[in-house]
C-alpha positions in Angstrom: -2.5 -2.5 20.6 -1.6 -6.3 19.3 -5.4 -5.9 18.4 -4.4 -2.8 16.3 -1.5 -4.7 14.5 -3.7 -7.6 14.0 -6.1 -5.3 12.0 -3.4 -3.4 10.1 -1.6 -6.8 9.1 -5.4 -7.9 7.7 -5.7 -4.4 6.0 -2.1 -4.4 4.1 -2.8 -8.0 3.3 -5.8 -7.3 1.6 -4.5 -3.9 -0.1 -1.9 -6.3 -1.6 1.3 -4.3 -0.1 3.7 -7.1 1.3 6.7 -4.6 1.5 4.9 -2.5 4.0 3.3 -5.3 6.0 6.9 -6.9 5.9 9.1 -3.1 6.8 6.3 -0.9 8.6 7.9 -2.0 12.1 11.7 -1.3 11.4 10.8 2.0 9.1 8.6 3.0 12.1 11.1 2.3 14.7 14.0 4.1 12.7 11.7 6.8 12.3 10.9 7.6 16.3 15.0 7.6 17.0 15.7 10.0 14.1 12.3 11.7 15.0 10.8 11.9 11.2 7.0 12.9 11.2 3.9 10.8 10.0 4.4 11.9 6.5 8.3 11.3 6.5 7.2 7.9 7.8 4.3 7.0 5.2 6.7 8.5 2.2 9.7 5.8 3.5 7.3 3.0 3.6 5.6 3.8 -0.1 9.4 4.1 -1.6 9.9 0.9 0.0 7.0 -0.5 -1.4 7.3 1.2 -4.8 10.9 -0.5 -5.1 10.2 -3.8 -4.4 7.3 -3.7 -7.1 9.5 -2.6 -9.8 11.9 -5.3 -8.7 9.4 -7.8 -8.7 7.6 -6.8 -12.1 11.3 -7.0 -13.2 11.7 -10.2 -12.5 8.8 -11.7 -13.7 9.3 -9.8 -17.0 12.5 -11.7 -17.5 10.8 -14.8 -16.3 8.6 -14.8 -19.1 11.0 -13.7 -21.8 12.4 -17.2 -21.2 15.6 -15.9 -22.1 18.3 -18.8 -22.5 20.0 -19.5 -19.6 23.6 -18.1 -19.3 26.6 -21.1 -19.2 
Protein backbone atom coordinates (compact mmCIF):
# COMPACT_ATOMS: atom_id res chain seq x y z
CA UNK A 1 0.00 0.00 0.00
CA UNK A 2 2.98 2.72 0.71
CA UNK A 3 3.28 2.23 -3.11
CA UNK A 4 -0.43 3.33 -3.42
CA UNK A 5 0.23 6.44 -1.20
CA UNK A 6 3.26 7.21 -3.06
CA UNK A 7 1.16 7.38 -6.28
CA UNK A 8 -1.80 9.31 -4.72
CA UNK A 9 0.69 11.92 -3.05
CA UNK A 10 2.23 12.27 -6.99
CA UNK A 11 -1.43 12.56 -8.27
CA UNK A 12 -2.82 15.36 -5.71
CA UNK A 13 0.53 17.09 -6.24
CA UNK A 14 0.05 17.35 -9.79
CA UNK A 15 -3.83 18.16 -9.58
CA UNK A 16 -2.60 21.11 -7.53
CA UNK A 17 -4.82 20.14 -4.25
CA UNK A 18 -2.42 20.61 -1.12
CA UNK A 19 -5.32 20.61 1.34
CA UNK A 20 -6.27 17.12 0.42
CA UNK A 21 -2.72 15.75 0.05
CA UNK A 22 -2.01 17.52 3.47
CA UNK A 23 -5.89 16.17 5.38
CA UNK A 24 -6.79 12.94 3.25
CA UNK A 25 -5.16 10.73 6.22
CA UNK A 26 -6.91 12.37 9.29
CA UNK A 27 -10.39 12.93 7.25
CA UNK A 28 -10.00 9.22 6.25
CA UNK A 29 -9.20 8.01 9.63
CA UNK A 30 -12.16 10.12 11.36
CA UNK A 31 -14.24 8.78 8.78
CA UNK A 32 -13.69 4.75 9.42
CA UNK A 33 -14.48 5.49 13.46
CA UNK A 34 -17.69 7.46 12.74
CA UNK A 35 -18.24 4.96 9.79
CA UNK A 36 -19.09 7.73 6.93
CA UNK A 37 -19.13 6.17 3.28
CA UNK A 38 -16.78 6.99 0.25
CA UNK A 39 -18.91 9.84 -0.75
CA UNK A 40 -19.19 11.28 2.96
CA UNK A 41 -15.40 10.93 2.81
CA UNK A 42 -14.60 12.64 -0.78
CA UNK A 43 -17.42 15.53 0.08
CA UNK A 44 -15.25 16.25 3.70
CA UNK A 45 -11.98 16.34 1.88
CA UNK A 46 -13.37 18.78 -1.23
CA UNK A 47 -14.97 21.26 1.65
CA UNK A 48 -11.60 21.07 3.13
CA UNK A 49 -9.99 21.82 0.04
CA UNK A 50 -12.59 24.40 -1.21
CA UNK A 51 -11.94 26.41 2.23
CA UNK A 52 -8.50 26.69 2.18
CA UNK A 53 -8.70 28.11 -1.47
CA UNK A 54 -10.95 30.83 -0.61
CA UNK A 55 -8.67 31.49 2.34
CA UNK A 56 -5.76 31.58 0.31
CA UNK A 57 -7.21 33.67 -2.76
CA UNK A 58 -8.18 35.87 0.27
CA UNK A 59 -5.07 36.45 1.30
CA UNK A 60 -3.36 37.12 -1.73
CA UNK A 61 -6.19 39.50 -2.76
CA UNK A 62 -5.28 41.71 0.25
CA UNK A 63 -1.65 41.12 -0.48
CA UNK A 64 -1.91 42.83 -3.55
CA UNK A 65 -4.22 45.62 -2.49
CA UNK A 66 -1.12 46.78 -0.62
CA UNK A 67 -3.36 48.14 1.75
CA UNK A 68 -1.34 50.32 4.44
CA UNK A 69 -0.29 48.56 7.27
CA UNK A 70 -2.38 49.00 10.47
CA UNK A 71 -0.28 50.95 13.62
Amino acid sequence: MADGAVLLANHLKALKLPTIHSECEKVAQRCASENVDHLGFLLQLCELELIDRERRASDRRLKAAQFPNHK
